[in-house]
C-alpha positions in Angstrom: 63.9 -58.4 -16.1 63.2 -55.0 -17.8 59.3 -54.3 -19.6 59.3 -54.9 -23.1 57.5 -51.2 -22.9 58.2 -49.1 -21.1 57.2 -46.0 -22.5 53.2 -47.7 -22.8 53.6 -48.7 -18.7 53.9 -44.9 -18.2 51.6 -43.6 -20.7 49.1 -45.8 -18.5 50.0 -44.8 -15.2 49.7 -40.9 -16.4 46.3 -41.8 -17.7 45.1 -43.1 -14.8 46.2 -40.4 -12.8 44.5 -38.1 -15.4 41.4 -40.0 -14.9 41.9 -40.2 -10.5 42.1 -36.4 -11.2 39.2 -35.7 -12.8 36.9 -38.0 -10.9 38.3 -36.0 -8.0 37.3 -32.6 -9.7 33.9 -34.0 -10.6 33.3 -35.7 -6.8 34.0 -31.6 -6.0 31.7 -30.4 -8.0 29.0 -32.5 -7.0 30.1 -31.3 -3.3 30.0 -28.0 -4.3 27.0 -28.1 -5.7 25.6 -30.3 -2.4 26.2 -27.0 -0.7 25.1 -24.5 -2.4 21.8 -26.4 -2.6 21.6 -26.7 1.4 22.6 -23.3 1.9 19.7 -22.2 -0.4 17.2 -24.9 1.3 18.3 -23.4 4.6 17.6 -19.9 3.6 14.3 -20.3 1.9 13.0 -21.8 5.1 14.3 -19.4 7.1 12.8 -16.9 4.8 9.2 -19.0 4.8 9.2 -19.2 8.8 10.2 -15.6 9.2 7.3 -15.0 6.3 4.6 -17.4 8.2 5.6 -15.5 11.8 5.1 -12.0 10.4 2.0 -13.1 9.0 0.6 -14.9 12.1 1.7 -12.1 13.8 -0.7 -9.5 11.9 -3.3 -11.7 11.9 -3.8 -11.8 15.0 -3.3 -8.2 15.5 -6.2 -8.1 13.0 -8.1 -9.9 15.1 -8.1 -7.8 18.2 -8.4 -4.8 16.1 -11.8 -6.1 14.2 -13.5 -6.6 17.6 -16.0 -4.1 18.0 -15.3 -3.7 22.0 -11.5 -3.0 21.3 -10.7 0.7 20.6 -7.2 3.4 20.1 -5.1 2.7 23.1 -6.0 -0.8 24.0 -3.3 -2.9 25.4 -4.5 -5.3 23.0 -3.4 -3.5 19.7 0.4 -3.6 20.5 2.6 -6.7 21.5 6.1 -7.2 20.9 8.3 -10.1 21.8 12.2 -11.4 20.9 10.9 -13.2 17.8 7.8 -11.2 16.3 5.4 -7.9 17.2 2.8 -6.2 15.6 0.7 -2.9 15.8 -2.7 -1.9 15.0 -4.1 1.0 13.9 -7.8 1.8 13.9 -9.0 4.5 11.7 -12.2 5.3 9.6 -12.7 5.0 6.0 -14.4 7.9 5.9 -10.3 9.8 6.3 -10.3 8.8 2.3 -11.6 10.0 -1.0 -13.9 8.1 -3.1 -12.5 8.1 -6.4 -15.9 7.6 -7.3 -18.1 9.4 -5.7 -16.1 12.2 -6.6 -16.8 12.0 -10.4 -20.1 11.1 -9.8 -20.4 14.7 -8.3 -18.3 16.8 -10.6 -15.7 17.2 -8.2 -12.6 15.9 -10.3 -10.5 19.6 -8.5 -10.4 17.8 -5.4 -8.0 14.7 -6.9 -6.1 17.9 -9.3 -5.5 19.2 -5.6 -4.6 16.5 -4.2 -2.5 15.1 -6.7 -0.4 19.0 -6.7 -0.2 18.7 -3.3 1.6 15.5 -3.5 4.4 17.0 -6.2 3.0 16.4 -10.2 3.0 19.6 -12.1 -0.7 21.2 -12.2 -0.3 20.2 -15.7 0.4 16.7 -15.5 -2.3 16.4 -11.6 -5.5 17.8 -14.4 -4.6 15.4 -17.0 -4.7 12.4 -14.3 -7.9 13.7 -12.8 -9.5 13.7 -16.1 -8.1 10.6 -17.6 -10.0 9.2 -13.7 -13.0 10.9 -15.1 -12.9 9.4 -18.4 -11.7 6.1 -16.8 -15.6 6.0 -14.6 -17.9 8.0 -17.1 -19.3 5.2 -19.1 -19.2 7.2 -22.1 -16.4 7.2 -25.1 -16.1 11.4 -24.9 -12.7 12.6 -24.0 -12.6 14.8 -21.2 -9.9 17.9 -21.8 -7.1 17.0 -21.2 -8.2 13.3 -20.4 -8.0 10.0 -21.9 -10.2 7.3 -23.6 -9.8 4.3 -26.2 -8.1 5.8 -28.5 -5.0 6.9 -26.2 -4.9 3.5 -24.3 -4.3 2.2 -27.5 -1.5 4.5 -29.4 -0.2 3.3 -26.0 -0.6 -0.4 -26.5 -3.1 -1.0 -23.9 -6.3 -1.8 -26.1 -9.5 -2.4 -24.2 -9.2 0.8 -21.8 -10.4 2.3 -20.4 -13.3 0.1 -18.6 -15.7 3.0 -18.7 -17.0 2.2 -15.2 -16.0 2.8 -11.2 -13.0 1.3 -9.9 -13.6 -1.8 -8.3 -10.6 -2.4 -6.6 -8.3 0.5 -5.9 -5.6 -1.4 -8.4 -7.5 -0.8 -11.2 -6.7 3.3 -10.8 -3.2 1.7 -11.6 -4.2 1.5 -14.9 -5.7 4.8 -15.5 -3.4 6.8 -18.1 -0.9 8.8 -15.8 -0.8 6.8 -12.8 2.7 5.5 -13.3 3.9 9.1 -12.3 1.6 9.7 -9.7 3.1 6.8 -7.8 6.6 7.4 -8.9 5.7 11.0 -6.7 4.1 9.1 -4.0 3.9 5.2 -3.8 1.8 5.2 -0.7 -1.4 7.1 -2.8 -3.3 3.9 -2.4 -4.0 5.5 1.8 -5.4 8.4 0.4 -8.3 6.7 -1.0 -11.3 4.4 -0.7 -14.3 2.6 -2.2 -16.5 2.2 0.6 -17.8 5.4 1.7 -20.5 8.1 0.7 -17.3 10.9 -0.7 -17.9 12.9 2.0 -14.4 13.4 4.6 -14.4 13.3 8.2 -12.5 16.4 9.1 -11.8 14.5 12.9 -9.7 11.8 10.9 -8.1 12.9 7.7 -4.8 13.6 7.2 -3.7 17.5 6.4 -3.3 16.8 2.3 -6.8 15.1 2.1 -8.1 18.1 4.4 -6.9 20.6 2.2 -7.9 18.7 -1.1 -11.2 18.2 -0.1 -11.7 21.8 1.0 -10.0 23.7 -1.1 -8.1 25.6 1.6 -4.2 25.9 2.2 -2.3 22.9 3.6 -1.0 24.9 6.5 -4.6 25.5 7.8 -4.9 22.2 7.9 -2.2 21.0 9.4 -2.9 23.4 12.6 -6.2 21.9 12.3 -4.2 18.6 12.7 -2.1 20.1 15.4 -5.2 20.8 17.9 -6.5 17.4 16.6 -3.8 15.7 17.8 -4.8 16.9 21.7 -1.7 17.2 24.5 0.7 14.4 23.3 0.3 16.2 19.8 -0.1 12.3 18.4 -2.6 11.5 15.7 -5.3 8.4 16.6 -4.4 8.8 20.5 -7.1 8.3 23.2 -6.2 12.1 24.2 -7.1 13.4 20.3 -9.6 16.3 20.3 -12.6 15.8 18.3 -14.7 18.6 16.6 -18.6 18.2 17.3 -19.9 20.1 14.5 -18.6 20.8 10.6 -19.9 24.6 12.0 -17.0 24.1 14.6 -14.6 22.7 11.9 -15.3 25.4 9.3 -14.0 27.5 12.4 -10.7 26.0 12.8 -10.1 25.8 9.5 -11.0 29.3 8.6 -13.3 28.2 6.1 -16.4 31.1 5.2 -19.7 29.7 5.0 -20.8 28.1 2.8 -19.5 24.6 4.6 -17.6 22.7 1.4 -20.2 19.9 0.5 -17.6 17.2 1.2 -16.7 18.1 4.7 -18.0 16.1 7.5 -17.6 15.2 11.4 -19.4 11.6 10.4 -18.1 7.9 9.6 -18.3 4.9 10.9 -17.5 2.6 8.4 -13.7 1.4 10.3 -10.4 0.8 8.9 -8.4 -2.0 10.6 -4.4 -2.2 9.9 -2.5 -4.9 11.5 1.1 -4.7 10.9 3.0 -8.0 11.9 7.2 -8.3 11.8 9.6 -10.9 11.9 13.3 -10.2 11.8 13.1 -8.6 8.5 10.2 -9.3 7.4 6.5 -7.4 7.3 3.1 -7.8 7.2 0.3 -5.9 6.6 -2.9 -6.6 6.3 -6.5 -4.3 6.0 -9.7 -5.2 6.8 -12.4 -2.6 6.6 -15.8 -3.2 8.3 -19.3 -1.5 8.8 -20.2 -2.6 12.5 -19.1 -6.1 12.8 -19.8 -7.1 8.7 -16.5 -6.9 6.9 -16.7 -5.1 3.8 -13.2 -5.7 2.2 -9.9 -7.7 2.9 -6.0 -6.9 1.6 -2.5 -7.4 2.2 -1.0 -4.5 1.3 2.4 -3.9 0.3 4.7 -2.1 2.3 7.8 0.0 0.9 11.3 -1.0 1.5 10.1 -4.5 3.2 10.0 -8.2 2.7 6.3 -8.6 2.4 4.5 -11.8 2.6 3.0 -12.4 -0.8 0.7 -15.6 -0.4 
């Protein structure tokens, strides 16, 4: 016996295999999508353990560095296994300028120096100095070639600048000028401090700061660097040469009496870095201490990793 409709019997059977169809496509979707959620769980927490392992990692190289027995070339400060490592690296603060201690004494050149030395026009490194000075003098004057109120705000910053020291060495990130200085050089922030008197230890800075802070050619200091750096011609070794006197300093950097004001053979105020890794990943973190009492605390970023960001 034939159907008294045919033509509805197929109409039905193509509508349910429409249907069949797209439950299929939706069931894939949700499959799909079931995936790409896992793989994006399973990366996250591999990124969070490789994060919490660099982290631990510098944390406890932080803690052998902080320890007031532990010095350069301990055992201690270096450990590397298959799954992390770190590296520490004891310094003294006094290897920095002071921002503001530098104002405070009329010495603005020593940042225009600086800044120069580091690539920004002489132009563009007096402007920054003086938009620093107008940034910590607490009043309204603009410095030549500086900046107060009245540029922060034609440059839709209202409120700056704070007309008071830094506090934190982020806040010279919103001094007028900055952006370029750390387009030049992103790692600035090592170049300075908040924690010291403004006076250099010649045994610990680097060549720029040397040179900055004297007022003398880079390439003196850097072979003032060189006989620093003792036989292994390595920076913060346990074979560095150490000068005993500025008198002896002024010497090896051909400097004519009188000694510059900021240079020094003095500092004990210590800077502790503690660099952990994990696959990919990097820590650092800074404590700075006077004896055993811990002045300040940072993670610091590090260029061209993944940091931990808490």
């Amino acid at each position: 016996m034939k159907p008294l409709y045919p033509s509805l019997q197929s109409k039905a059977r193509g509508s349910a295999l429409v249907a069949i169809f797209w439950l299929i496509a939706v069931l894939g979707l949700f499959v799909l999508a079931a995936l790409q959620s896992a793989i994006v769980d399973t990366r996250m927490v591999s990124t969070l353990r490789g994060l919490a392992l660099a982290q631990a990692a510098a944390k406890r190289g932080l803690a052998f560095g902080m320890h007031p027995s532990v010095s350069r070339g301990d055992p201690l400060l270096a450990y590397e296994s298959d799954e992390e490592s770190y590296q520490v690296n004891i310094t003294v603060e006094e290897a920095r300028l002071n921002p503001n201690a530098l104002i405070a004494a009329n010495s603005g050149i020593v940042l225009t120096r600086l800044f120069v030395l580091w690539g920004m026009r002489a132009d563009a490194a007096t402007s920054l100095s003086a938009a620093i000075g107008d940034w910590i003098d607490a009043d309204g004057t603009v410095a030549l070639s500086g900046a107060e109120a009245e540029a922060y705000a034609r440059a839709g910053r209202p409120g700056l600048p704070l007309n008071r020291p830094f506090t934190t060495l982020d806040e010279m990130r919103m001094v007028s000028g900055m952006d370029a200085l750390e387009a030049q050089n992103p790692e600035w922030r090592d170049a300075f401090t908040l924690w010291t008197s403004g006076r250099i230890n010649v045994n610990e800075a680097n060549p720029e700061v040397i040179s900055a802070a004297c007022g003398i050619g880079l390439s003196r200091a850097k072979n003032a660097w060189s006989v620093l750096a003792g036989p292994d011609g390595i920076r913060h070794t346990p074979d560095d040469v150490r000068f005993t006197s500025t008198e002896e300093a002024a010497r090896q950097l051909q400097i004519r009496e009188p000694i510059p004001p900021l240079l020094s053979i003095e500092g004990q105020t210590r800077h502790v870095e503690s660099i952990g890794r994990a696959g990919d990943f990097d820590c650092r973190l800074v404590m700075i201490l006077s004896g055993t009492l811990p002045l300040y605390y940072s993670e610091c970023p590090m260029e061209g990793s993944k940091s931990w960001m808490p």
